[in-house]
N, C-alpha and C positions, 0 to 999 in steps of 0.2 A: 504494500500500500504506500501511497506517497506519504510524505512529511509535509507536516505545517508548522507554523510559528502563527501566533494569534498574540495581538498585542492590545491591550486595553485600559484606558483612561477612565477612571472613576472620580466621581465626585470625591473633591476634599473634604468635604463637612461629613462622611461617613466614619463612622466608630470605627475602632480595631474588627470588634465584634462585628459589623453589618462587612467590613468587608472582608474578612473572612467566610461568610454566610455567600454573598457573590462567588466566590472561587468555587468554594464546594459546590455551589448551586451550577455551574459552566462547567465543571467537570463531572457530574453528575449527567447535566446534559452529554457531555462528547461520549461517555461512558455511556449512556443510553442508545444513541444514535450507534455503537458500534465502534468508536474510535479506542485508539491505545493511546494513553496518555504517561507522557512521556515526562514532563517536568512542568511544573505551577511556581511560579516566584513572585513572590510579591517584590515589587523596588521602591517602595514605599511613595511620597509624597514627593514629588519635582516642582522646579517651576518650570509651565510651560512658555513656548517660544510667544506663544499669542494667546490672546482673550480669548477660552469657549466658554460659552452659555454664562457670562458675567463673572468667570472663574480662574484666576490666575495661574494658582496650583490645581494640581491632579496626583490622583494614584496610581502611581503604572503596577500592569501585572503584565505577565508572560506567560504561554501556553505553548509548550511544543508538544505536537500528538501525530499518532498514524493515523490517517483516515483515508474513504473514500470520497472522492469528490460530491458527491451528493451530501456531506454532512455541513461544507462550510456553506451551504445554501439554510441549511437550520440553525446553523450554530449563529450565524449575522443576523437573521431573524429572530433569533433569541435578545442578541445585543441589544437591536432597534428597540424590541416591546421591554426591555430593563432601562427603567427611568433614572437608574443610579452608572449609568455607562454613558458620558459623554461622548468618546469618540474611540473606533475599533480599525484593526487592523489587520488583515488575516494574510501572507502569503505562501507558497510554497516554495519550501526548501531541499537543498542537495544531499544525500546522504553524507556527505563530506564534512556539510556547514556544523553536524552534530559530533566531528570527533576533536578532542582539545588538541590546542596545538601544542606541543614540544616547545619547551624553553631552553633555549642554549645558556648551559651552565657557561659561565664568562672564564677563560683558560686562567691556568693560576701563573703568576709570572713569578722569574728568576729571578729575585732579588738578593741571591747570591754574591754576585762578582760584581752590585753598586754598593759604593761606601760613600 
């Protein structure tokens, strides 16, 4: 099944509690529809680039899941009728995009032969 990322802007004025309650509730959903759901993160509170619905700040969450393309037609239609989601994001991603990249450890130097 392909990969998606879902990305979503919640109101700031929501509780720890209610937007916890959001997450579960969109992962309940993808889990209903059929999807595997792959990681939920919340990024807390930003400020955004621009004014939505009279609101400076937002909640970012993040959703990566496997699904079939008929889920992100429900899962957006879910967004829209949730009056505590300002603004959504869904795209599809590369098998690749989900594996972490390798840090190059930085070489150790020969500080030997400086005095």
């Amino acid at each position: 099944m392909p990969l998606y990322e879902s990305i979503v802007i919640l109101r700031p004025s929501l509780s720890d509690e209610e937007t916890t309650a959001i997450i579960e509730k969109t992962k309940e959903r993808l889990e209903k529809e059929g999807a595997s759901i792959l990681k939920a993160d919340n990024w807390g509170k930003k400020k955004l680039a621009y004014e939505i619905q009279h609101d400076r700040r937002g909640t970012y969450v993040q959703f990566q899941f496997d699904a079939g393309g008929q889920v992100i037609g429900q899962l957006e239609r879910f967004y829209k009728l949730e009056d505590s989601i300002m603004k959504f994001l869904t795209i599809r991603m590369e098998p690749e995009d989900l594996q972490p990249v390798a840090v190059d450890e930085p070489a150790e130097s020969d500080d030997a032969g400086i005095q």
